[in-house]
C-alpha positions in Angstrom: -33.5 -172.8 -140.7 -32.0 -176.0 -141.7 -31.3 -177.2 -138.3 -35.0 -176.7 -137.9 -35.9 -178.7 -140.9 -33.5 -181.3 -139.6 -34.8 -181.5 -136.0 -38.2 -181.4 -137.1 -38.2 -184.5 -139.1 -36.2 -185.8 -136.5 -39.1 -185.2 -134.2 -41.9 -186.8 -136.6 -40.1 -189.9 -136.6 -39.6 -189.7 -133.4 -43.4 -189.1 -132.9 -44.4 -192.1 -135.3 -42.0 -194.2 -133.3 -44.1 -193.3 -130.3 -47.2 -194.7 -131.8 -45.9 -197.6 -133.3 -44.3 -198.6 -130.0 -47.5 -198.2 -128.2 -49.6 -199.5 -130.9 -47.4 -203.0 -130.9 -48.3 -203.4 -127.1 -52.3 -202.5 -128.0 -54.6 -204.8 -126.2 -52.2 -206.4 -123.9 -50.0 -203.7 -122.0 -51.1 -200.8 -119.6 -49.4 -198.1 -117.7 -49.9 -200.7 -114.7 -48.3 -203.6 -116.3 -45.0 -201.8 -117.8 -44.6 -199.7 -114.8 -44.9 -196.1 -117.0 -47.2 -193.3 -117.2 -48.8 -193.3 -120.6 -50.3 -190.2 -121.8 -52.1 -189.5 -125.0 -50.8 -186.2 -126.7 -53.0 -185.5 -129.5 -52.5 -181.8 -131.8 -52.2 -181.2 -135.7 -49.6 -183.0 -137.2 -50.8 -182.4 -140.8 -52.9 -179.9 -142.5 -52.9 -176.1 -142.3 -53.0 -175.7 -138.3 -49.7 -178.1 -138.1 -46.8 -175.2 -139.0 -48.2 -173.0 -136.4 -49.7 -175.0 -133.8 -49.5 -178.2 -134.0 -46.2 -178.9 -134.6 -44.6 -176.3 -131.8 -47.1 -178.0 -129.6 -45.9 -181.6 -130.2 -42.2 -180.1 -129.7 -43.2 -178.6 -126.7 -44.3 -182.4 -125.5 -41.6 -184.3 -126.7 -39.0 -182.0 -125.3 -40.7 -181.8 -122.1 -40.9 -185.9 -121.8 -37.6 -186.3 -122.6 -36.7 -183.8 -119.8 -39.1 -184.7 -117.1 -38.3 -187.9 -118.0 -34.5 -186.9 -116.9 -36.0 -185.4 -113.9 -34.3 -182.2 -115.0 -37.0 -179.5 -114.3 -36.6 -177.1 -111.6 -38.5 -177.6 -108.2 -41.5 -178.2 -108.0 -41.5 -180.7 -110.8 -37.8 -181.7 -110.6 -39.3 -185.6 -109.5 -39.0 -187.8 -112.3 -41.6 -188.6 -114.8 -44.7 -188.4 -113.1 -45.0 -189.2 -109.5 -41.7 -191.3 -109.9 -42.9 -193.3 -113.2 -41.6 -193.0 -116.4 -43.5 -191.2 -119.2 -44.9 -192.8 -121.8 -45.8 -190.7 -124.8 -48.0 -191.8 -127.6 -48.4 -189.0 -129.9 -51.4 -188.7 -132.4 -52.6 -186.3 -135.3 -55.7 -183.9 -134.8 -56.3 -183.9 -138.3 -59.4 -185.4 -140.0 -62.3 -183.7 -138.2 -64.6 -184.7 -134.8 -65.5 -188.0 -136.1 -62.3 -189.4 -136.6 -60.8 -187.7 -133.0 -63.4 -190.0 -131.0 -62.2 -192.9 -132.8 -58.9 -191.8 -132.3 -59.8 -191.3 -128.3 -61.3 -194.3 -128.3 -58.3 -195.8 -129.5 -56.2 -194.2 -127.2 -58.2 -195.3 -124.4 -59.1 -198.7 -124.8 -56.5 -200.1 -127.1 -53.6 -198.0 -126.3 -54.3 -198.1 -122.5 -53.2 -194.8 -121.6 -53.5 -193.0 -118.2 -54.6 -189.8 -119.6 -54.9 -187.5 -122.6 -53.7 -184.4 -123.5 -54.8 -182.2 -126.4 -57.0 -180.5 -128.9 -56.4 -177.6 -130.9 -60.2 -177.5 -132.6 -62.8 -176.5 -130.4 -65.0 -178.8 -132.5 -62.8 -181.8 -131.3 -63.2 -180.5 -127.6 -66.8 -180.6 -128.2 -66.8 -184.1 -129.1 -64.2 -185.7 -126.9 -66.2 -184.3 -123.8 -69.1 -187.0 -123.4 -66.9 -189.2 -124.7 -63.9 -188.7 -121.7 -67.0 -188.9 -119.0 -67.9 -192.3 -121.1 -64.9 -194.1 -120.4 -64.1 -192.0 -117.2 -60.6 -190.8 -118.6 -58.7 -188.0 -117.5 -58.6 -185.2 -120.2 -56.8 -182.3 -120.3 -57.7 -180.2 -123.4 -54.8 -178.0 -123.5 -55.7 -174.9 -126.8 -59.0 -175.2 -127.7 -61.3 -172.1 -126.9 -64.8 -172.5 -127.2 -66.7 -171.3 -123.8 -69.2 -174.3 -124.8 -66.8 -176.6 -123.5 -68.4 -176.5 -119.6 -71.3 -175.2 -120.3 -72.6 -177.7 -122.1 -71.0 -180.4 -119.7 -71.7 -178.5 -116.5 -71.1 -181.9 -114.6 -67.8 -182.6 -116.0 -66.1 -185.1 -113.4 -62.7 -186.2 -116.3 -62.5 -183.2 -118.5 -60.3 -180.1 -117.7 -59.1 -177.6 -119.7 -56.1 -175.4 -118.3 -56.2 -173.1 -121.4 -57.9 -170.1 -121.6 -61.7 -169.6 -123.9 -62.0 -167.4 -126.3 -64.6 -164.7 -124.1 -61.3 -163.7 -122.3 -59.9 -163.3 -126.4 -62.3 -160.8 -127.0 -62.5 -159.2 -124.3 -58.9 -158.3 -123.4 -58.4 -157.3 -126.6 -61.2 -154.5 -126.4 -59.4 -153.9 -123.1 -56.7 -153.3 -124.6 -57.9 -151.0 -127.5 -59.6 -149.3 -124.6 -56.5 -148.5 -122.9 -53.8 -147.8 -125.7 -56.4 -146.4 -128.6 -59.7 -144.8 -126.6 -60.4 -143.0 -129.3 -61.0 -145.2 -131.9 -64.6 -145.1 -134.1 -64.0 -147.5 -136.7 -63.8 -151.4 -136.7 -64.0 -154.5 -139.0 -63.3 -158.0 -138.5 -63.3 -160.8 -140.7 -63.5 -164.8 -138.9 -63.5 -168.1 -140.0 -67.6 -168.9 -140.8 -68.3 -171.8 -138.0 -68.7 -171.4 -133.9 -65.3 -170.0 -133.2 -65.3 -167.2 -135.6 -68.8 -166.3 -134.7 -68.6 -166.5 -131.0 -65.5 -164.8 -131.1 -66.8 -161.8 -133.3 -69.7 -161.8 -130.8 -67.7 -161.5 -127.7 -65.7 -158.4 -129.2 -68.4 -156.2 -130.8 -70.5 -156.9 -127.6 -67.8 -155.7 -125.6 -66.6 -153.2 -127.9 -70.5 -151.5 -127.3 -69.3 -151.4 -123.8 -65.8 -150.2 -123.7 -65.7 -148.5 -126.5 -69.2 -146.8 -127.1 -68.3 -144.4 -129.9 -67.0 -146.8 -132.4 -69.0 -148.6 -135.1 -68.7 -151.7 -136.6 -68.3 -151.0 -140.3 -67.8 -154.0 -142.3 -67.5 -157.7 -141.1 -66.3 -160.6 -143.3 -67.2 -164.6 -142.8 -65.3 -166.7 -145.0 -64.9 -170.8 -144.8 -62.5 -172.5 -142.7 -59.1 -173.0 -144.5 -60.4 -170.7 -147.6 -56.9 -169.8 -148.4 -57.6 -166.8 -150.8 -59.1 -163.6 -149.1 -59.1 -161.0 -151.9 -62.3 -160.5 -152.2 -62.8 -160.0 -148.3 -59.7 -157.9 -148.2 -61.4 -155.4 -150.6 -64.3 -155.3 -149.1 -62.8 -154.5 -146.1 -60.6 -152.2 -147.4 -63.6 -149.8 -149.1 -64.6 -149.5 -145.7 -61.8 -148.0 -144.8 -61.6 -149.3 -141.0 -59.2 -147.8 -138.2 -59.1 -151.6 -136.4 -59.3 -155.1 -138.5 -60.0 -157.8 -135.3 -59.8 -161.4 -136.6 -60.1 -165.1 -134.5 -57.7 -166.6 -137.4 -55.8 -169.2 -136.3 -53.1 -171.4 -138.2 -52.6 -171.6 -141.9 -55.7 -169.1 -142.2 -53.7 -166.4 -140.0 -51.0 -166.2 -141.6 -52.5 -166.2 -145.4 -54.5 -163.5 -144.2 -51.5 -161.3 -142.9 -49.5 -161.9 -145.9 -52.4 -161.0 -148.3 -53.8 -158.0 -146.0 -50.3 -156.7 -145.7 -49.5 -156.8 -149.0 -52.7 -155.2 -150.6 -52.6 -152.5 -147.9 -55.3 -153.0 -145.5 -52.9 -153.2 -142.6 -50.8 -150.1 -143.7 -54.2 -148.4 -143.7 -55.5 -150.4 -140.7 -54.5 -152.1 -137.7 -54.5 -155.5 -137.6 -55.5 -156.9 -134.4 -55.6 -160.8 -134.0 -56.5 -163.0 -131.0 -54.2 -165.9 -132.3 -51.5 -163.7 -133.4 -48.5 -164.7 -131.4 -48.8 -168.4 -132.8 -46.7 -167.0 -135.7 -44.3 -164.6 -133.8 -41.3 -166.4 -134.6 -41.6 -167.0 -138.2 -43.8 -163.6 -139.4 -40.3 -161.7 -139.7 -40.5 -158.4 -141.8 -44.2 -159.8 -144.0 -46.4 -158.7 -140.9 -46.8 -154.9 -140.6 -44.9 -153.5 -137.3 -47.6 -152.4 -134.9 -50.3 -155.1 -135.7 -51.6 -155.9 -132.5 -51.4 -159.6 -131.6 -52.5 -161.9 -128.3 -51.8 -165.3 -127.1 -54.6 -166.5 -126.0 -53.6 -165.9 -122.4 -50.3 -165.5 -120.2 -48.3 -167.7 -123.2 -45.2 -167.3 -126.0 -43.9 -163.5 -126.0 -46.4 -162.6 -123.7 -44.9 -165.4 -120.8 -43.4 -164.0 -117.1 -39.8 -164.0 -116.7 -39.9 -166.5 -114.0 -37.7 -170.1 -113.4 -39.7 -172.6 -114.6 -40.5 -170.4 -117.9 -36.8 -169.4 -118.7 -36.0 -173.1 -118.0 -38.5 -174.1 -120.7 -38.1 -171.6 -123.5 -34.0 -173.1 -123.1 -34.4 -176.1 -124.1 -37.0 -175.6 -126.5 -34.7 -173.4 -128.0 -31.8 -175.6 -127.7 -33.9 -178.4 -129.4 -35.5 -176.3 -132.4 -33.1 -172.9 -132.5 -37.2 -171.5 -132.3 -38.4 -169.3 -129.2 -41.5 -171.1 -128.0 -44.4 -169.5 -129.2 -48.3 -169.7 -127.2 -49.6 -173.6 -128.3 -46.0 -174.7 -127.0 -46.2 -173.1 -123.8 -49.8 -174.1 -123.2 -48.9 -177.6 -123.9 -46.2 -177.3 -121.6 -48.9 -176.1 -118.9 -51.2 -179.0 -119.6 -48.1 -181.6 -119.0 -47.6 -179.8 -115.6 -50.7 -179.5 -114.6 -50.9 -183.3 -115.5 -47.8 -183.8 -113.0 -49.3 -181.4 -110.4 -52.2 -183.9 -110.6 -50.4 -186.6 -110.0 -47.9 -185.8 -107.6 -50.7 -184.6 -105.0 -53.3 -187.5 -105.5 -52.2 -189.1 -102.4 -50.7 -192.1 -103.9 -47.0 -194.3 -102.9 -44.5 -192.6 -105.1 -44.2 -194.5 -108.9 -47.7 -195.6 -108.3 -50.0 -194.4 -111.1 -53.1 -192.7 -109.7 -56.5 -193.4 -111.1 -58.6 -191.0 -113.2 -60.3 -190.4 -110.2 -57.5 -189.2 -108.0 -56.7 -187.4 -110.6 -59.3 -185.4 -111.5 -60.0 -184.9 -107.6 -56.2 -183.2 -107.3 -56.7 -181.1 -109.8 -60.4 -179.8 -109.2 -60.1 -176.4 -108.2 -56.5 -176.9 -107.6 -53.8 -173.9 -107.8 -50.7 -175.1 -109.4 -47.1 -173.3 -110.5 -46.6 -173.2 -114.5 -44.4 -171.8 -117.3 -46.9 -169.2 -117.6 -47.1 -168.4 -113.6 -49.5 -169.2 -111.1 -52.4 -171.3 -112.8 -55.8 -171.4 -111.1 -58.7 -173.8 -112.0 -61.3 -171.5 -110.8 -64.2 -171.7 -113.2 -65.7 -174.3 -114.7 -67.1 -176.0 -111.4 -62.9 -175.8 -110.6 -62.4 -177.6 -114.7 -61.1 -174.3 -116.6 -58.2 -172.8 -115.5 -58.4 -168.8 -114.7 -55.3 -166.2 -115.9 -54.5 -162.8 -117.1 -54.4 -161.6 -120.9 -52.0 -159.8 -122.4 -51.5 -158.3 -125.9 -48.9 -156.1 -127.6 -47.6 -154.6 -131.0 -45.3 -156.8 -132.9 -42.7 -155.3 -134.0 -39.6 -156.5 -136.7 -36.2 -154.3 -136.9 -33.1 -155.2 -137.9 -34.0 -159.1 -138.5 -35.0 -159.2 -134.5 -39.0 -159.7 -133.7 -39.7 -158.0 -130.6 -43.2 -157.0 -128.3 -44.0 -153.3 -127.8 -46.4 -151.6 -126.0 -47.7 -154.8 -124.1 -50.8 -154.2 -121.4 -51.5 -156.9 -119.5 -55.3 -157.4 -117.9 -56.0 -159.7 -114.2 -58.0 -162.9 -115.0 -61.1 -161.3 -112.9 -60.7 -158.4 -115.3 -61.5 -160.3 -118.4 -63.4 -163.3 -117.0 -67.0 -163.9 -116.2 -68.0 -164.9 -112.6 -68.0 -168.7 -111.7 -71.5 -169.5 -113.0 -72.2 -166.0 -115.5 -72.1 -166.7 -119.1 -69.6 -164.1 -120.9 -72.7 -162.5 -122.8 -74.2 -161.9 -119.8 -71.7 -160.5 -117.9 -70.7 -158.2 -121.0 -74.3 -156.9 -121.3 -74.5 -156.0 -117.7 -71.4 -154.0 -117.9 -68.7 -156.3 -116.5 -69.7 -156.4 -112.6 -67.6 -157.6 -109.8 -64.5 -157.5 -112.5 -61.1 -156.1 -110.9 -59.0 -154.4 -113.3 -55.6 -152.8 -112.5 
């Protein structure tokens, strides 16, 4: 743990460094002018989603620069850089709410010159970034956040791409999964952060749940604020109810309060835990989550990754860099930075020549591309939002080693709506045209 400590800060500096370099060459240089690719990576820094997904996502980056930089990936992204040209990296904290992320976009784009942006951890921030990218005609790559808003309410999306997962697929692979390993269950709860995410999330589940799971009841749900810190008085409530399943959206600081306190007043000795974010703490839960709570990651990420090249390549030097496994945000920034390459390297353009946002987005429209987390295909979204497979397991802590048990995996036409079908829709007409194994 003190090697992490030590890298860590080693990597903050080195992040700051980043944005002081590029901020000292605001206003005068460009990607065009200094011959490199300059990205924007933006992700939580500070605050309560930083430990768990912010800062394993900026690791993921950095590390991934340096390396591509080094033109040390395996084939097909063994070129250097991007399309030949060095990476520029200028790495910026999420924190501070949708207001201050389109300023800091703005920044990015028009002071800071950079050739594209990856990032975004809030869906809130996605929300508001959106217009903004099709506004300045930038190529944007949201890489984590989950709202199914996102394209629908920018259906003509032309710079905006998300290679991430939303949170319909969440919720509905993980009643896929009760479905499969627990049939019989009657009795859930769930408790969710009180804004979009938390609702829409709770939504997806118990309307799927009605489907796939007809004889259970809902028996208590909880809505506390964002970043509340303190859930005693939901954990009791829930608690009295005595629930078989406890499904929550947590994510970041809010997750793991809530598995310490739940765990330690009982609920998930009495209960299952189930959580669609759960994996974002894998490596660092140890023996204070309970073994068998269920967790996801959000998609084909972290534990749940395939044992192909390009993955074991990446969760090496992670862990060479951090002595941490990779867990989901790092692998799905990871994915956005090669889908970002795969962009660039078929745009048609002379090798080290920088394509435009233009060429960009048109390469990856609809485009199937190889990641850390398999094959990768932008399917939905008018060919904007990636389509993959879900899979969730137990989590499970013996002997000071973390392991997965019991995973199920689900197809992405399994747990995702039609091209064109809003997930409510497609849940209340009993899933048709989906192709489950």
């Amino acid at each position: 743990m003190k090697n992490n400590k030590s890298k860590f800060s080693k990597y903050l500096v080195s992040g700051v460094a980043a944005l002081a370099l590029a901020s000292g060459a605001a206003g005068s240089a460009s990607a065009a002018e200094n011959g490199k690719f300059r990205v924007g990576i933006v992700t939580f820094l500070s605050g309560p989603a930083a430990g768990p997904f912010g800062v394993p996502s900026a690791n993921a980056a950095k590390v991934l620069v340096e390396e591509l930089n080094k033109g040390n990936l395996p084939a097909p992204y063994d070129k250097i850089g991007i399309n030949g040209a060095e990476i520029e990296a200028v790495i910026i904290d999420e924190a501070g709410g949708a207001t201050k992320q389109v300023e800091e976009y703005r920044n990015l784009v028009q002071r800071q010159k950079v050739d594209a942006v990856i990032g975004y951890v809030s869906s809130g921030d996605c929300l508001a970034i959106a217009p903004v990218a099709e506004e300045l005609k930038t190529f944007t790559i949201a890489y984590d956040c989950g709202t199914p808003r996102l394209f629908a309410d920018n259906p003509d999306a032309a710079y905006m791409f998300r290679t991430g997962l939303d949170a319909s697929v969440d919720n509905i692979g993980a009643v896929r999964y009760l479905a499969a390993t627990r049939p019989d269950v009657t009795r859930l709860a769930g408790i969710q952060q009180n804004y979009s995410w938390g609702q829409d999330s709770w939504a997806d589940f118990t309307a799927a749940a009605s489907a796939l799971l007809p004889e259970a009841e809902v028996v208590e749900e909880q809505f506390p604020k964002i970043y509340q810190g303190q859930y005693g008085a939901e954990i009791s409530a829930l608690s009295v109810k005595r629930p078989e399943i406890v499904h929550s959206s947590f994510w970041g600081g809010d997750m793991e309060a809530l598995v310490l306190q739940a765990n330690a007043r009982g609920l998930l000795e009495d209960a299952t835990g189930l959580l669609t974010c759960g994996e974002a703490s894998f490596a660092t839960y140890k023996d204070q989550a309970p073994n068998g709570m269920i967790i996801g990651a959000r998609g084909p990420f972290g534990q749940f990754a395939p044992d192909n090249e390009l993955n074991t390549w990446f969760e090496g030097v992670y862990q060479n860099a951090y002595d941490l496994e990779p867990v989901y945000p790092a692998t799905k920034m990871a994915q956005a930075i090669l889908g970002l390459k795969y962009a660039a390297e078929n745009a048609g353009v002379a090798d080290k020549e920088i394509p435009s946002a233009e060429q960009l987005a048109a390469a990856m429209k609809g485009a199937t591309f190889e990641s850390v987390s398999g094959t990768v295909e932008m399917a939905r979204g008018n060919g904007h939002q990636a389509m993959q497979g879900i899979t969730y397991g137990e989590y499970h802590y013996e002997d000071g080693v973390a392991s997965i048990k019991n995973a199920v995996s689900f197809d992405g036409e399994c747990v995702t709506p039609p091209e064109g079908v809003a997930a409510a829709d497609w849940i209340a007409d009993g899933f048709p045209g989906a192709k489950c194994n």
